[in-house]
N, CA, C and O atoms as CSV, one atom per row, in Angstrom:
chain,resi,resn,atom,element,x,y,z
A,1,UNK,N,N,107.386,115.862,86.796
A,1,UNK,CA,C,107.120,115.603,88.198
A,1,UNK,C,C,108.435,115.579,88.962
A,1,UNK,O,O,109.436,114.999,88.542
A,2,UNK,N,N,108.365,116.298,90.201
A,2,UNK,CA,C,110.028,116.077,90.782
A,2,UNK,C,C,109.616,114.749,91.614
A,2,UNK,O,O,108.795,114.651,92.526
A,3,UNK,N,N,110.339,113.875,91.094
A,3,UNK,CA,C,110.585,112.782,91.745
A,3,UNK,C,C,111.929,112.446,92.533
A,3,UNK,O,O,112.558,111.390,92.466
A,4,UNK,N,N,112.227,113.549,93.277
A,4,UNK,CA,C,113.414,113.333,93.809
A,4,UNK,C,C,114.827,113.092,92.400
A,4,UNK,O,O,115.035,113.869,91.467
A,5,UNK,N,N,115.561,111.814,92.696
A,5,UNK,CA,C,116.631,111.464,92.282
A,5,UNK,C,C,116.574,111.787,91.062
A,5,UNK,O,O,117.383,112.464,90.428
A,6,UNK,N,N,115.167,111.079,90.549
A,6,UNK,CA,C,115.175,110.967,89.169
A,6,UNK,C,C,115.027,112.256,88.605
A,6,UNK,O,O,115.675,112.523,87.593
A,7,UNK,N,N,114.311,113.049,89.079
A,7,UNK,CA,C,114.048,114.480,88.194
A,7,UNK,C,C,115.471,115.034,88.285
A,7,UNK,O,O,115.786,115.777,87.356
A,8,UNK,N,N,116.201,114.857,89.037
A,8,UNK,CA,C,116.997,116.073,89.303
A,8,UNK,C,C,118.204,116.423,88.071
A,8,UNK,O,O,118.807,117.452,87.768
A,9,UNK,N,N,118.214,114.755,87.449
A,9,UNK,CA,C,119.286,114.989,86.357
A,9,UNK,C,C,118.526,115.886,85.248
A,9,UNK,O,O,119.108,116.874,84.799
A,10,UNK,N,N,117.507,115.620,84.899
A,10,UNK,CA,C,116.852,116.845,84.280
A,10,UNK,C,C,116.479,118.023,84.555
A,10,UNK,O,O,116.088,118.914,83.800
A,11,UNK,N,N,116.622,118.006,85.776
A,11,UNK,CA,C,116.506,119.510,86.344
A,11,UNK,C,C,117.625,120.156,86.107
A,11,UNK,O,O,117.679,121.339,85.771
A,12,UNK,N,N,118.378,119.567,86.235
A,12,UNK,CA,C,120.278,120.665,86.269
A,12,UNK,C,C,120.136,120.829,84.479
A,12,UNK,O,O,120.032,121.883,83.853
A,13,UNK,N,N,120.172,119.465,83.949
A,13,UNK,CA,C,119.954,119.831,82.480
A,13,UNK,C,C,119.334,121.016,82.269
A,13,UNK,O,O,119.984,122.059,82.201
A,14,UNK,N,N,117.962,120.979,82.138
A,14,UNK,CA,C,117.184,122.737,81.769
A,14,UNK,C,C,117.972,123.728,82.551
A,14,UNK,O,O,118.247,124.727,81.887
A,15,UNK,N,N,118.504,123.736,84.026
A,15,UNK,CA,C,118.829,125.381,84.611
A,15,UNK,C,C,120.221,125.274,83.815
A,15,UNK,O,O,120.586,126.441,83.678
A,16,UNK,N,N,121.008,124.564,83.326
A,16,UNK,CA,C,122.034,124.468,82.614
A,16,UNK,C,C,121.914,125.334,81.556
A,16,UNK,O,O,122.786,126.195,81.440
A,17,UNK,N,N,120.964,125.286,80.712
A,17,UNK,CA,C,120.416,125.519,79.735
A,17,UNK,C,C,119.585,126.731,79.321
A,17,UNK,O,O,119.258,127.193,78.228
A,18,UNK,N,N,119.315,127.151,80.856
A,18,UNK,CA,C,118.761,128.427,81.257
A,18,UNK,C,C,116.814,128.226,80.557
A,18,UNK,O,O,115.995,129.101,80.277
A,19,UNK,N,N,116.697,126.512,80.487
A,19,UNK,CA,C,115.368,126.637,80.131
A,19,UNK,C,C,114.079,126.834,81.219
A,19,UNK,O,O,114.226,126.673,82.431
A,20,UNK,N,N,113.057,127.134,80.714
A,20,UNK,CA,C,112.066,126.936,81.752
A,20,UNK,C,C,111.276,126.242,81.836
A,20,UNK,O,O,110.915,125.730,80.777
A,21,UNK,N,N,110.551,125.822,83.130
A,21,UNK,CA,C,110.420,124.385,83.442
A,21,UNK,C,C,108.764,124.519,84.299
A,21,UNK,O,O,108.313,125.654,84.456
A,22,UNK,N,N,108.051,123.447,84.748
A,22,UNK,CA,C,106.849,123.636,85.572
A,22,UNK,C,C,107.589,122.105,86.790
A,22,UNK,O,O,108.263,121.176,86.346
A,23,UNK,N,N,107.477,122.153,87.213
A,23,UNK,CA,C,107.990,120.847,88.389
A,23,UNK,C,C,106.910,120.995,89.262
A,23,UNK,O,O,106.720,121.952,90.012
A,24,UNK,N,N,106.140,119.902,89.117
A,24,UNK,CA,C,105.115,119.311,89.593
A,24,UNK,C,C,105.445,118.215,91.341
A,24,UNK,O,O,106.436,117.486,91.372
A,25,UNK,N,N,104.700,118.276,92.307
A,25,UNK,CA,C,104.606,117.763,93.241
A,25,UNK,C,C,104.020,116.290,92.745
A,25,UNK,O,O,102.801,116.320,92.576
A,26,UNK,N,N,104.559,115.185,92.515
A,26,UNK,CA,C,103.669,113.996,92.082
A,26,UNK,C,C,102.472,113.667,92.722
A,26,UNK,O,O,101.668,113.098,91.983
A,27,UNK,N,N,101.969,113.927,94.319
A,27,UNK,CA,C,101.057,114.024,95.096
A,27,UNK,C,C,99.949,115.107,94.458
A,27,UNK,O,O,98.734,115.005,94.288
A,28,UNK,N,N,100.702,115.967,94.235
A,28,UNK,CA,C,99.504,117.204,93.793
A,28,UNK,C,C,99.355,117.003,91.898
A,28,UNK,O,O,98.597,117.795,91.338
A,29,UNK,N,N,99.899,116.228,91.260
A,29,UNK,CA,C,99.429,115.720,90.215
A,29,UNK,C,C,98.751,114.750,90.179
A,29,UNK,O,O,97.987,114.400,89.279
A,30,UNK,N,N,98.961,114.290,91.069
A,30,UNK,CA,C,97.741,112.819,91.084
A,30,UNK,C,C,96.538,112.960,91.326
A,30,UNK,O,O,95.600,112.221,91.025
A,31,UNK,N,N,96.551,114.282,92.085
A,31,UNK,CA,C,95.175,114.905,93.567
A,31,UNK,C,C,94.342,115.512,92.181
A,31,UNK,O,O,93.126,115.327,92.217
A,32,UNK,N,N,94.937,116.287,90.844
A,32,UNK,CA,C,94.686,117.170,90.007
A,32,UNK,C,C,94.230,116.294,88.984
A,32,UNK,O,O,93.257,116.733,88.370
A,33,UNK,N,N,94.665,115.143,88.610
A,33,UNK,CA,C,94.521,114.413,87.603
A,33,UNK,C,C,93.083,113.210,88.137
A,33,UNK,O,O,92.444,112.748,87.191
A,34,UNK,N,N,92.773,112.896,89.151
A,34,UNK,CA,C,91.970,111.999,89.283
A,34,UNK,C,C,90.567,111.411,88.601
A,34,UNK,O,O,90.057,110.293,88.527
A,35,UNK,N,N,90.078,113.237,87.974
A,35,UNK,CA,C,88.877,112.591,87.328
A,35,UNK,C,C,89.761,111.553,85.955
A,35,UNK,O,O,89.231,110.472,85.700
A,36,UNK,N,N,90.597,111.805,85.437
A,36,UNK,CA,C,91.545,111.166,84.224
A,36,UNK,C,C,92.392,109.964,84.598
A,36,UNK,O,O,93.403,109.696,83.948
A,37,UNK,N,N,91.984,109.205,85.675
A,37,UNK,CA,C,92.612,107.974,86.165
A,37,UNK,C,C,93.120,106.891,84.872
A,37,UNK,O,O,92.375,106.707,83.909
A,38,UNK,N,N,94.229,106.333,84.961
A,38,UNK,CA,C,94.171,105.678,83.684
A,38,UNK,C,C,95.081,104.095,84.012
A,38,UNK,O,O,96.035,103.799,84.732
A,39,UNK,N,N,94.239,103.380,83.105
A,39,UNK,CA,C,94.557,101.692,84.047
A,39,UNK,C,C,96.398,101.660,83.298
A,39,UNK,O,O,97.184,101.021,83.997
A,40,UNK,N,N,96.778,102.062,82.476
A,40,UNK,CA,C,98.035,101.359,81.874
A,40,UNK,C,C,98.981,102.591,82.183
A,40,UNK,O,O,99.127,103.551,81.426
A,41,UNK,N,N,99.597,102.423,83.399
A,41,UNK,CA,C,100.323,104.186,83.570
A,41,UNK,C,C,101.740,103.961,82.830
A,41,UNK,O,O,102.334,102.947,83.195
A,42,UNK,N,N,102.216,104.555,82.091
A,42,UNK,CA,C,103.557,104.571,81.313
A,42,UNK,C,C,104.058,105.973,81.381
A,42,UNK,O,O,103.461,107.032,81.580
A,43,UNK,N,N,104.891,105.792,81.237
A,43,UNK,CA,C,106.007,107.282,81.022
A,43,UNK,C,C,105.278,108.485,79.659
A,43,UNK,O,O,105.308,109.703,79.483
A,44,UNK,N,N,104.856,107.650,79.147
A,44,UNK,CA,C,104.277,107.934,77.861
A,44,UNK,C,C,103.043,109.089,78.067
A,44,UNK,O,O,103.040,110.300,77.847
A,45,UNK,N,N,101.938,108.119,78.616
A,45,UNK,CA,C,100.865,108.891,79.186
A,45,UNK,C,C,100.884,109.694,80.430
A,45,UNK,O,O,100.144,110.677,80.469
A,46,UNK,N,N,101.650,109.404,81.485
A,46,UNK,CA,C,102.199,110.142,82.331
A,46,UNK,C,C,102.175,111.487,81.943
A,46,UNK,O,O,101.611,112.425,82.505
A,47,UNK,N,N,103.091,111.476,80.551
A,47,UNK,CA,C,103.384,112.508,80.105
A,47,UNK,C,C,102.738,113.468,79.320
A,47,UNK,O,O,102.935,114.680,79.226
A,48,UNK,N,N,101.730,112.540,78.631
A,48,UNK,CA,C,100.864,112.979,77.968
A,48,UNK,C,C,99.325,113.956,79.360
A,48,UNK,O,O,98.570,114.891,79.093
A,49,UNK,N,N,99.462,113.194,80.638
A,49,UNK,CA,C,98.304,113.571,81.286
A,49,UNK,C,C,98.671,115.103,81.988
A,49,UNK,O,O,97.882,116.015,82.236
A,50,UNK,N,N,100.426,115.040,82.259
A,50,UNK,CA,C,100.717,116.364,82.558
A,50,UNK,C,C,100.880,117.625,81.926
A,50,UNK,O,O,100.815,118.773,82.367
A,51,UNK,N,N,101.185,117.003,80.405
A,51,UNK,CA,C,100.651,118.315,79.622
A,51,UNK,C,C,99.271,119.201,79.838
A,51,UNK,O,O,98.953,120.368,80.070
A,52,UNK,N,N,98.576,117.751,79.588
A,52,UNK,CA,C,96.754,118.059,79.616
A,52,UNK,C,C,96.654,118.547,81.107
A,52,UNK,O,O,95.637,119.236,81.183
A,53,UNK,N,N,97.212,118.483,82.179
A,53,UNK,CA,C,96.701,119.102,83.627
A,53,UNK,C,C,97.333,120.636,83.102
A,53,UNK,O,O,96.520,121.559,83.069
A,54,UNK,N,N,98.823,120.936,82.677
A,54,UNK,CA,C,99.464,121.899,82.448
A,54,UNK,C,C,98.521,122.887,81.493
A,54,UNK,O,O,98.197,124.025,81.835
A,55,UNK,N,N,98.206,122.372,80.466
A,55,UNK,CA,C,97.401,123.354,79.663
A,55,UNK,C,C,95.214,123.811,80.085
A,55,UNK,O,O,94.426,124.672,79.692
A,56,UNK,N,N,95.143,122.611,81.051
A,56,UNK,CA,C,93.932,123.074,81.331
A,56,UNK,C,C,94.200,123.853,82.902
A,56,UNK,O,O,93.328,124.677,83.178
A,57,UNK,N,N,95.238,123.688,83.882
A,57,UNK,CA,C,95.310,124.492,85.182
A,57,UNK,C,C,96.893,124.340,84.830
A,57,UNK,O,O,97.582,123.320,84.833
A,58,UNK,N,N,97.407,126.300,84.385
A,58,UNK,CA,C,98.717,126.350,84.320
A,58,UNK,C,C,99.398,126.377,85.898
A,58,UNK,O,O,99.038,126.918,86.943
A,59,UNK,N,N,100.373,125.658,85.588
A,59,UNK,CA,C,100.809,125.841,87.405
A,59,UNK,C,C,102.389,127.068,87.025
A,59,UNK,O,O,102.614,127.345,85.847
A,60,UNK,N,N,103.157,127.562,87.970
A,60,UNK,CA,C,103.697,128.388,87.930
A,60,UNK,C,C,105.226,127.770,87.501
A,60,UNK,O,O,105.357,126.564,87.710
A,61,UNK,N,N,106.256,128.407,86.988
A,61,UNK,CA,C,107.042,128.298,86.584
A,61,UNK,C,C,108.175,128.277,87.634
A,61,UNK,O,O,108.440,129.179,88.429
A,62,UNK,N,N,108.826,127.029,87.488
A,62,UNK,CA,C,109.981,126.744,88.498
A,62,UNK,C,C,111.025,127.564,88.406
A,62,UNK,O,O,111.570,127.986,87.386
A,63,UNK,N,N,111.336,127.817,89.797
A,63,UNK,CA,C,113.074,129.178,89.647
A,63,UNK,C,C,113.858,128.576,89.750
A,63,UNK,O,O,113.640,127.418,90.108
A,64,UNK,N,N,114.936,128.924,89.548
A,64,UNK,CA,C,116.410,128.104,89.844
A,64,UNK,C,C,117.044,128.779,90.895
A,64,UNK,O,O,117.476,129.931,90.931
A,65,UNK,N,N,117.036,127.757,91.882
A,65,UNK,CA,C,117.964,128.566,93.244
A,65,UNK,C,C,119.591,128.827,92.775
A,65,UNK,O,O,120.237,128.588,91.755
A,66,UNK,N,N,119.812,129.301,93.779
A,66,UNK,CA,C,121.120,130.126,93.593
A,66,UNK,C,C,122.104,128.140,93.998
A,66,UNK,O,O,121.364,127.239,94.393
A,67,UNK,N,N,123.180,127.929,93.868
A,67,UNK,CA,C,124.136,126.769,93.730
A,67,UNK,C,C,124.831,126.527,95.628
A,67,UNK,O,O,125.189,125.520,96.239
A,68,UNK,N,N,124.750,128.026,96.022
A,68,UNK,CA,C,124.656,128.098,97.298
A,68,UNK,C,C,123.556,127.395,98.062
A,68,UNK,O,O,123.936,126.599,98.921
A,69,UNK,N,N,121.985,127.589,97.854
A,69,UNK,CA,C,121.313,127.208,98.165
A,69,UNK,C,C,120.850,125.844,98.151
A,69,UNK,O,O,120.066,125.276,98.912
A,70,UNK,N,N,121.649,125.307,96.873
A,70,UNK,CA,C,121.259,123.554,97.240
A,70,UNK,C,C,122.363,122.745,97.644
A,70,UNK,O,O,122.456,121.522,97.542
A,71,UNK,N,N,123.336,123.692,98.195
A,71,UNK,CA,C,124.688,122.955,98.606
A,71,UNK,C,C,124.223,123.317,100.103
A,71,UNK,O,O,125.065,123.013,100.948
A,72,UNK,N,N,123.326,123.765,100.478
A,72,UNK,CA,C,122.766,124.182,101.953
A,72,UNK,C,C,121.648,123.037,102.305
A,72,UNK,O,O,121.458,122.432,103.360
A,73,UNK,N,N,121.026,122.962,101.135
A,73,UNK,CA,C,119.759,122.063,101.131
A,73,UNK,C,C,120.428,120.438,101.065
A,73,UNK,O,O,119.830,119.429,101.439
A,74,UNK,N,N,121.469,120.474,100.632
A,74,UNK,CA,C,121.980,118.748,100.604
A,74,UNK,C,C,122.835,118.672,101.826
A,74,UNK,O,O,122.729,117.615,102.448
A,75,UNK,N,N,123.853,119.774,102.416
A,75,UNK,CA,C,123.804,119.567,103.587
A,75,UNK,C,C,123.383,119.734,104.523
A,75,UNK,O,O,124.006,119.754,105.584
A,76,UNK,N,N,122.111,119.911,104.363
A,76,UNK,CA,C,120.634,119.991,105.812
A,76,UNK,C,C,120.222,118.437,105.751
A,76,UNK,O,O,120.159,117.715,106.746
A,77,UNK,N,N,119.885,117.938,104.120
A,77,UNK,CA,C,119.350,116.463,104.437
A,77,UNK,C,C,120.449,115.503,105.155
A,77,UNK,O,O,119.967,114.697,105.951
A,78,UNK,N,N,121.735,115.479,104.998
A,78,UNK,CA,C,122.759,115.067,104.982
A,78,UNK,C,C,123.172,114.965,106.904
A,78,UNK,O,O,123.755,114.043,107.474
A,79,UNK,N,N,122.652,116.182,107.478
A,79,UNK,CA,C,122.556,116.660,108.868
A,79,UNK,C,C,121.157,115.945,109.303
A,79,UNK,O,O,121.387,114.982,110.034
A,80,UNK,N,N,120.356,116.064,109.159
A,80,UNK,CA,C,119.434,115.381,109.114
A,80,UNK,C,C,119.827,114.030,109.520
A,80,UNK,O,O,120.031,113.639,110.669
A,81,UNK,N,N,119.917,113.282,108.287
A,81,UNK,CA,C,120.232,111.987,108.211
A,81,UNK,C,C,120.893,111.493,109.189
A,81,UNK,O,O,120.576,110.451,109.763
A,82,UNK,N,N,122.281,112.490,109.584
A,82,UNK,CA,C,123.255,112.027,110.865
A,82,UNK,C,C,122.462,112.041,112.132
A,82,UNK,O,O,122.668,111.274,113.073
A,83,UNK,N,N,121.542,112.964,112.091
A,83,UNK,CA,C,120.964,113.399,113.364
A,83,UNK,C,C,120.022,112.156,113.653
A,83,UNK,O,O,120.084,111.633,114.766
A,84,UNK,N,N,119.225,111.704,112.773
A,84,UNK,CA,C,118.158,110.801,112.648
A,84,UNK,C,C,119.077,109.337,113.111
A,84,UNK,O,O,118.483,108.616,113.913
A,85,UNK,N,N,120.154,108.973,112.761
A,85,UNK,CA,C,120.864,107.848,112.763
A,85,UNK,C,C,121.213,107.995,114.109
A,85,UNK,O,O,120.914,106.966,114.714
A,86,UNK,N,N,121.666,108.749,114.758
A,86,UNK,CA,C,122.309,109.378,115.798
A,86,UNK,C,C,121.567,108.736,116.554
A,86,UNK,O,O,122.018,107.806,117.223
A,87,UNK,N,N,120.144,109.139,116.605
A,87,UNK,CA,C,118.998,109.094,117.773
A,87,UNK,C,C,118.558,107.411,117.703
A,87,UNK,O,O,118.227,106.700,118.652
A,88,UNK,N,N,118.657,107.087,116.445
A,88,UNK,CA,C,118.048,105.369,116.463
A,88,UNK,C,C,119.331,104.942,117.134
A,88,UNK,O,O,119.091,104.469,118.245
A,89,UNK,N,N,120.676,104.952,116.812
A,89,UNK,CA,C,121.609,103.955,117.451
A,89,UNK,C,C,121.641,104.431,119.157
A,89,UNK,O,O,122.083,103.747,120.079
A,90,UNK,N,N,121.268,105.280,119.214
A,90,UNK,CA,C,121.332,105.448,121.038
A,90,UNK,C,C,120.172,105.094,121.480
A,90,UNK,O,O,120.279,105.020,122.704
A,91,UNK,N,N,119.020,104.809,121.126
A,91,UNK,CA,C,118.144,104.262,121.455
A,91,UNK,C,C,118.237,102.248,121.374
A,91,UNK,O,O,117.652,101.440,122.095
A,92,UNK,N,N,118.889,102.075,120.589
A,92,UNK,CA,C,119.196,100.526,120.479
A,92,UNK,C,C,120.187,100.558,121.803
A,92,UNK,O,O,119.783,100.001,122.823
A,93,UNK,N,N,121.294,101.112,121.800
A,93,UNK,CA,C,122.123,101.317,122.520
A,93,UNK,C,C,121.424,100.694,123.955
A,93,UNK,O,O,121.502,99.568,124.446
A,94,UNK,N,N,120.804,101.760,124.348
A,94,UNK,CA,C,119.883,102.071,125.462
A,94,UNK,C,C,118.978,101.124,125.864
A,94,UNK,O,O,118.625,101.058,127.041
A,95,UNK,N,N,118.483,100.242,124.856
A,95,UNK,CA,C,117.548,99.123,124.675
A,95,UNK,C,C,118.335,97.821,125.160
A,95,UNK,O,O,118.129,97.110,126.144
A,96,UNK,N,N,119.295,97.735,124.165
A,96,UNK,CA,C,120.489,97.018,125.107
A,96,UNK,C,C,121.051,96.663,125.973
A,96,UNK,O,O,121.107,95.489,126.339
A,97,UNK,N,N,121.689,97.770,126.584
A,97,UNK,CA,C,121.500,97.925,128.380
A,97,UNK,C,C,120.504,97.699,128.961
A,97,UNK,O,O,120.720,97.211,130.071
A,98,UNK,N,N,119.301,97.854,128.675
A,98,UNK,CA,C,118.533,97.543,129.554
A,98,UNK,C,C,117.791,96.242,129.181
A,98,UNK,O,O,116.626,95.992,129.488
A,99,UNK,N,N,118.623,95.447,128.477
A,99,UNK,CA,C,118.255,94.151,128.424
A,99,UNK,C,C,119.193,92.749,129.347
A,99,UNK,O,O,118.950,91.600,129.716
A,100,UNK,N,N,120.542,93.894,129.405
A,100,UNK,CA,C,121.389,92.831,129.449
A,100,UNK,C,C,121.856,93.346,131.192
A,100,UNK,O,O,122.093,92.497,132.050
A,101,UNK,N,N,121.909,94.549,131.417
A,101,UNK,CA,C,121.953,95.175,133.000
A,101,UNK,C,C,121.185,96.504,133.101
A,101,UNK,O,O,121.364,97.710,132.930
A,102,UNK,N,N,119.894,95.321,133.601
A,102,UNK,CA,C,118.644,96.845,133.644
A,102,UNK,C,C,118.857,97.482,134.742
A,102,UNK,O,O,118.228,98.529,134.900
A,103,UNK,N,N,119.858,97.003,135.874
A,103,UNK,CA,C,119.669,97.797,137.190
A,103,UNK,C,C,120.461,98.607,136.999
A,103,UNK,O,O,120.178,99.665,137.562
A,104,UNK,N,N,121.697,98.623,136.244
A,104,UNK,CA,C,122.928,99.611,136.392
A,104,UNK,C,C,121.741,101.375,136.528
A,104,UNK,O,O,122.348,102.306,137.058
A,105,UNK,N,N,120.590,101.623,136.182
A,105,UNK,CA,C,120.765,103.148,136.095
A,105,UNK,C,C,120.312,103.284,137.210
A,105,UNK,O,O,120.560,104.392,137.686
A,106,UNK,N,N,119.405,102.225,138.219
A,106,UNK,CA,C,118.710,102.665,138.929
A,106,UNK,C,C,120.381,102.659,140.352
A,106,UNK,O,O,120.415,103.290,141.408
A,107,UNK,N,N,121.265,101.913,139.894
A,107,UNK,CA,C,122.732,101.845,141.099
A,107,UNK,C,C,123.246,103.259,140.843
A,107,UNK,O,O,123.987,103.715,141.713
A,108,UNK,N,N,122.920,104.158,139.600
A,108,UNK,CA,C,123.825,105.391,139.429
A,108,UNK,C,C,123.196,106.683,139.113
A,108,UNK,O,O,122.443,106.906,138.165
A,109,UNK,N,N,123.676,107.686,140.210
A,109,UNK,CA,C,123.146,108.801,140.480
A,109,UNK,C,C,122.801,109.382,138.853
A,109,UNK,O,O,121.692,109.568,138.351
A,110,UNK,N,N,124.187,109.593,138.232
A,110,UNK,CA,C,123.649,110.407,136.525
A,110,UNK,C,C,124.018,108.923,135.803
A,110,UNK,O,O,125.071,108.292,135.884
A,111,UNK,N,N,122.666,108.558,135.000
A,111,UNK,CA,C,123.088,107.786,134.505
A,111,UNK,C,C,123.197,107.758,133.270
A,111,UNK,O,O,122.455,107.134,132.512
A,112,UNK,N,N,124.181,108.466,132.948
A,112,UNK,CA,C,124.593,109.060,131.484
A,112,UNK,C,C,126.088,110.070,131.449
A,112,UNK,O,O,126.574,110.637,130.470
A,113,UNK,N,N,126.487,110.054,132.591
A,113,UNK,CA,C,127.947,110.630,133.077
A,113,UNK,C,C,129.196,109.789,132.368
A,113,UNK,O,O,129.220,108.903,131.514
A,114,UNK,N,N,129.960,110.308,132.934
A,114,UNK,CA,C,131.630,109.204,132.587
A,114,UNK,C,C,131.491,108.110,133.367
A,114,UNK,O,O,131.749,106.984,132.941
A,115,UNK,N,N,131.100,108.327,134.494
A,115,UNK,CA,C,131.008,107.117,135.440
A,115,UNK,C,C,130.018,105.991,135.000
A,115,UNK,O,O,130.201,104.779,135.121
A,116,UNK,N,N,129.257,106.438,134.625
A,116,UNK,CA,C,128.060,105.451,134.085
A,116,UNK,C,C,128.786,104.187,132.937
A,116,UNK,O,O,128.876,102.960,132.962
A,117,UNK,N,N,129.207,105.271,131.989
A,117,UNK,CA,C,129.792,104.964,130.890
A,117,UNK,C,C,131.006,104.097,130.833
A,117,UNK,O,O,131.222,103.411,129.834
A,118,UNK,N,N,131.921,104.098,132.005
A,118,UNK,CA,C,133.605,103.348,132.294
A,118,UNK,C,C,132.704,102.189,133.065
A,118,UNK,O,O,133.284,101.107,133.159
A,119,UNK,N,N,131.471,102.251,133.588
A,119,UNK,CA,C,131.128,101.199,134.509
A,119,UNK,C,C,130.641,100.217,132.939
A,119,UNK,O,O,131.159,99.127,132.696
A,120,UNK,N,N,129.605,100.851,132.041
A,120,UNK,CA,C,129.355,99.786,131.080
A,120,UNK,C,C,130.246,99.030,130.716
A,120,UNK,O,O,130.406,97.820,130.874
A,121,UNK,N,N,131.034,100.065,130.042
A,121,UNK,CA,C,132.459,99.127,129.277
A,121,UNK,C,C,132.912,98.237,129.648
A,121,UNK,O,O,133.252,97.280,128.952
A,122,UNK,N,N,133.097,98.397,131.573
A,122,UNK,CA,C,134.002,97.154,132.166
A,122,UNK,C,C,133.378,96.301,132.450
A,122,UNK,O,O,133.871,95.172,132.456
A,123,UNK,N,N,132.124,96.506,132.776
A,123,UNK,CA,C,131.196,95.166,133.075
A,123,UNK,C,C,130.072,95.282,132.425
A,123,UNK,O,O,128.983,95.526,132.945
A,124,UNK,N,N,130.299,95.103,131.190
A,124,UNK,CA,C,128.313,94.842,130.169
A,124,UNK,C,C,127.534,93.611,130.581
A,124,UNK,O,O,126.652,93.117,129.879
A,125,UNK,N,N,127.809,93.269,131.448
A,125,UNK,CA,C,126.375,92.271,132.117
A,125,UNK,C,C,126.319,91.983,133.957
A,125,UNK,O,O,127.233,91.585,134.680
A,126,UNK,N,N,125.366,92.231,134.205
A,126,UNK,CA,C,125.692,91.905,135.909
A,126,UNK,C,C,126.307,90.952,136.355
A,126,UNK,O,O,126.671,90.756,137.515
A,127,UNK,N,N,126.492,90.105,135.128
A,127,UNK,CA,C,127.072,88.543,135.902
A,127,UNK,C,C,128.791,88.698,136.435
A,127,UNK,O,O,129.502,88.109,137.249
A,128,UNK,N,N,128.979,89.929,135.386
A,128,UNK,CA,C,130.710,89.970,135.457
A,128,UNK,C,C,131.466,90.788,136.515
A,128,UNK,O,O,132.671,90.828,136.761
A,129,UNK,N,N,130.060,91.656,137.269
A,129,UNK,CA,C,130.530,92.342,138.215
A,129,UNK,C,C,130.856,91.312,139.562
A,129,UNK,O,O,131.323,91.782,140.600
């Protein structure tokens, strides 16, 4: 099952190795396995239930991307991540201000300019203006 982190050290292992592999969606093994629900889940039977899905519905054989391609794919999540962080701290940001001087945007024409911005810094609360 690719479980993210965890599969991946075994994943490099086999393309290392030039072996071949089936890498399962854990969602779409679970969706596949349901009539076979089982109360004590272990690594064990886990393993044992993905054989049995593997040999009764073969699923297709995993490729190995090119080394380019997951140095693209870790820095997309990586971009991502900045981008995603990016947008929550300017939104706190923003939340902020308008807790502590809600009028400043409605006093300034762009309120998101330099001017906006030298006015926060020097006075972050109406009391100090």
């Amino acid at each position: 099952e690719a479980t993210g982190v965890y599969s991946r050290r075994l994943q490099a292992f086999l393309d290392m190795h030039e072996l071949r592999y089936v890498m399962m969606n854990p969602l779409e093994a679970k969706r596949k396995t349901k009539d076979d629900l089982h109360q004590n889940k272990t690594d064990k039977l886990d393993a044992l239930y993905l054989a049995k899905l593997q040999s009764e519905h073969p699923q297709r054989l995993a490729y190995v991307q090119s080394e380019e391609y997951q140095e693209l794919m870790a820095n997309n999540r990586i971009y991502e991540q900045a981008s995603h962080d990016l947008i929550t701290n300017r939104n706190r940001l923003h939340k902020a201000i308008q807790l502590t001087f809600p009028e400043i945007e409605h006093l300034m024409a762009n309120p998101r300019g330099k001017n906006y911005w030298s006015i926060v810094l020097r006075f972050p609360h109406p009391d100090i203006v």
